[in-house]
N, C-alpha and C positions, 0 to 999 in steps of 0.2 A: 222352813224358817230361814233368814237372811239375818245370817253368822256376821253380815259385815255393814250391820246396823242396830246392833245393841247396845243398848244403852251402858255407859262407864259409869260406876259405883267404885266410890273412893278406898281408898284400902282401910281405913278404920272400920268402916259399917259391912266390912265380909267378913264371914266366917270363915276361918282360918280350916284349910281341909288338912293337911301334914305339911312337916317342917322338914326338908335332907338338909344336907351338909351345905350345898348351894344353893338351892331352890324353895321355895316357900308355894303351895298348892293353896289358893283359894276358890270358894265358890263362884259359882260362874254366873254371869247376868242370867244366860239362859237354862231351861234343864239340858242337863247332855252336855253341858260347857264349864271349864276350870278357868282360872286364872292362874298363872303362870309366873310368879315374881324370881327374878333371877337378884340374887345378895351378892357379896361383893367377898365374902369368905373363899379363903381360900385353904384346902385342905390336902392332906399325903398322908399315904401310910394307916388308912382309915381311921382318920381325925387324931394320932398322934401326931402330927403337927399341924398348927391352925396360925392363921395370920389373916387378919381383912385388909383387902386390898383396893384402896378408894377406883372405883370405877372399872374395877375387873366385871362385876356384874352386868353393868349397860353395854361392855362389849361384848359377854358371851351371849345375850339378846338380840344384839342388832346379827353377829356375825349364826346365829342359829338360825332366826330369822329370816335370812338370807338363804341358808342354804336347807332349809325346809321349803321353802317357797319352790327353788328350784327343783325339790324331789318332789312335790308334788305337780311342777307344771311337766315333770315328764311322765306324769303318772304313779308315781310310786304312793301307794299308801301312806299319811302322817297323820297326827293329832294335829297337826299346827292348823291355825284359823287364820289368825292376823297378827300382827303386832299391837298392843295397845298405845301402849307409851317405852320410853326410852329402859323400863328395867322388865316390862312386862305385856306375855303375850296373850290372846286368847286362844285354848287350844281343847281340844275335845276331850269326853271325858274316858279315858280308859280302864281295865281291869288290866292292872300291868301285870306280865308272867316275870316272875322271879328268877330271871336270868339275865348276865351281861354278857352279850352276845363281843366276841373281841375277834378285830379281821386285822391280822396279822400282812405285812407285805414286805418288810422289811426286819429282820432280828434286832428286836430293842427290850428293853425293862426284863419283864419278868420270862421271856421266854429265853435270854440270853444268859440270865442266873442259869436258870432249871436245865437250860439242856449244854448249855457250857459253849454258846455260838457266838463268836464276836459283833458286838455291836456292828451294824447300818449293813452287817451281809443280806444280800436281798434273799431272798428265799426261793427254792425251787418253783413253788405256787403260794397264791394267798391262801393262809392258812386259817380256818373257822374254829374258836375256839368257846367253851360255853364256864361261865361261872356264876356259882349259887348266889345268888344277893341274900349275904345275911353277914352282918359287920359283926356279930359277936362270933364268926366264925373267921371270919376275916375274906368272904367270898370264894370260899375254897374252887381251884379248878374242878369239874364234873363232865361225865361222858355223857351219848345220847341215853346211855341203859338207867343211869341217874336219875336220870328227867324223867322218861316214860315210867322210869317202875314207882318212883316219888309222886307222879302226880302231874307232876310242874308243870309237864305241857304232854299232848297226844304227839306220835307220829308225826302225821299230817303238820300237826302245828311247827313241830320243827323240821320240816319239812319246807314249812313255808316260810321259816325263819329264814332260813342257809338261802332260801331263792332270793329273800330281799336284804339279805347281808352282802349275797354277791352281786346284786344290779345295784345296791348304794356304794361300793366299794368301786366298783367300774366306774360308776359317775363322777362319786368326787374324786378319783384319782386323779382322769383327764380334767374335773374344775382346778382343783389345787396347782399339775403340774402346767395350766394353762398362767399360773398367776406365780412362775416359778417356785414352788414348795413342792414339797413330795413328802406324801402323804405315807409315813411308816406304816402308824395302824391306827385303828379306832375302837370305841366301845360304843356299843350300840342297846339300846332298850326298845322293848314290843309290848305291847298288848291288845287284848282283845275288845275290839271296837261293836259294839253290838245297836244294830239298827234295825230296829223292829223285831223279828224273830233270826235275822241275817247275823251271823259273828263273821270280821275278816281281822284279820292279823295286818296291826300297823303299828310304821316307827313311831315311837314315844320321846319323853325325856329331851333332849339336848341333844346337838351336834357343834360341839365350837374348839378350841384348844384346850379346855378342860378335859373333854373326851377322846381329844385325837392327839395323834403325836404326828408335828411337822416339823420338815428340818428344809432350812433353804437349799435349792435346787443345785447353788453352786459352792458356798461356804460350810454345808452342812449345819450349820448354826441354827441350836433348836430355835422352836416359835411356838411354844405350847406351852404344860402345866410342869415338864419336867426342870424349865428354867427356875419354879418354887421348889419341888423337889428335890433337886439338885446342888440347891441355893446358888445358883448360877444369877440373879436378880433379873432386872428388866423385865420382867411379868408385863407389865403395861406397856412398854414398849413393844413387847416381840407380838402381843395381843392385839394393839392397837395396828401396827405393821401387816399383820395377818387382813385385817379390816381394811385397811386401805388398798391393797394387793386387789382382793375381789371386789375392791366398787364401794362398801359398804359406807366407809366414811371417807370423808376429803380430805387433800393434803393435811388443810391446818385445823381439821374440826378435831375438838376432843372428846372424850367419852364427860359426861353429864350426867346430874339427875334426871329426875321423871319428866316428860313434858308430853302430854297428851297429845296422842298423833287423832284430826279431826277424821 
């Protein structure tokens, strides 16, 4: 099937598959394929605090888009297909494992609470760390014996988490510190891609400043979702910056609605 010749179907006449906090899942032109709509909400603290933020959504699209493209021309397993238009991509359909895969590099947020480490100390090694996806629990941290004895994933499967936690983690280090940012840490999602009787274990979800924590290379000045968090402001700014940095957009282009890419 040729992913990069299906036909666009308007967001009224899908069928709405689930709604997150950021993302809205619809059905996919083709079987096997989702639509991918990125909203412009912006959320902390697992939806106690919410705020929409005109045009946060077109740039965590263009800049995921971006750099799924990239993990996948170097091989790495993704959902990503294409970009559609400016809020929304197409992307494959997976069984997501209920885990947020988070790759530590640098001590920030929640690891600098829990273990009493001062913010931006880099850390002896990148550190893999796993949490439950489930917000009425509020994603509680979980070990491997969690997972295997729960269900959540086999062995093997985490297994083959941690192998592509640590080859996206090496990549986008050296893409980010090439565009002066240094890459703290990220959260990452997986699931299970099944083709034919075949299951591989691939990145899911999002890769953008929502997910990641960046801080410039020289000023240490965030450029991610901590600046809402924080209320530190400039969301758009420090998002839009991040975007220009890798290529994504131009000096004076700005983040927009939908416009269908032919």
């Amino acid at each position: 099937m040729d992913f990069l010749k299906t036909r666009y179907v308007p967001m009224s006449r899908r069928r709405r598959i689930y709604e997150g906090k950021a993302k809205v899942l619809y059905e996919g032109p083709e079987p096997g394929t989702l639509i991918q709509h990125f909203k412009d909400d912006a959320t902390a603290f697992n939806a106690k605090k919410h705020e929409v933020i005109d045009g946060k959504g077109v740039l965590n699209n263009r800049i995921s888009e971006y750099l799924f493209s990239k993990l996948n021309d170097i091989g790495v397993p993704t959902h990503f297909i294409r970009r559609l238009n400016m809020r929304e991509q197409l992307i494959r359909e997976v069984e997501i494992i209920p885990l947020e895969v988070v790759v530590r590099n640098v001590a920030a947020g929640s690891l600098s609470t829990r273990l009493g480490i001062e913010e931006g100390t880099q850390l002896p090694r990148s550190i893999i760390e796993f949490y439950y996806k489930n917000d009425a629990l509020n994603d509680p941290l979980v070990s491997e014996e969690h997972i295997t004895a729960f269900g959540w994933a086999t062995p093997q499967e985490i297994d083959d988490i941690i192998a592509l936690a640590i080859r996206v983690n090496d990549f986008l280090s050296g893409l980010f510190l090439g565009a002066g940012i240094r890459l703290i840490d990220f959260k990452m999602e997986c699931g299970r891609l099944w083709e034919n009787d075949i299951m591989r274990i691939v990145v899911a979800d999002e890769i953008s400043p929502d997910s990641c924590r960046l801080w410039d290379i020289r000023s240490n000045d965030k450029m991610d979702k901590d600046r809402f968090r924080k209320d530190l402001g400039g969301l758009i700014e420090a998002y839009t910056e991040v975007a220009r940095r890798l290529g994504v957009m131009g000096e004076n282009e700005r983040p927009t609605g939908p416009v269908l890419v032919q």
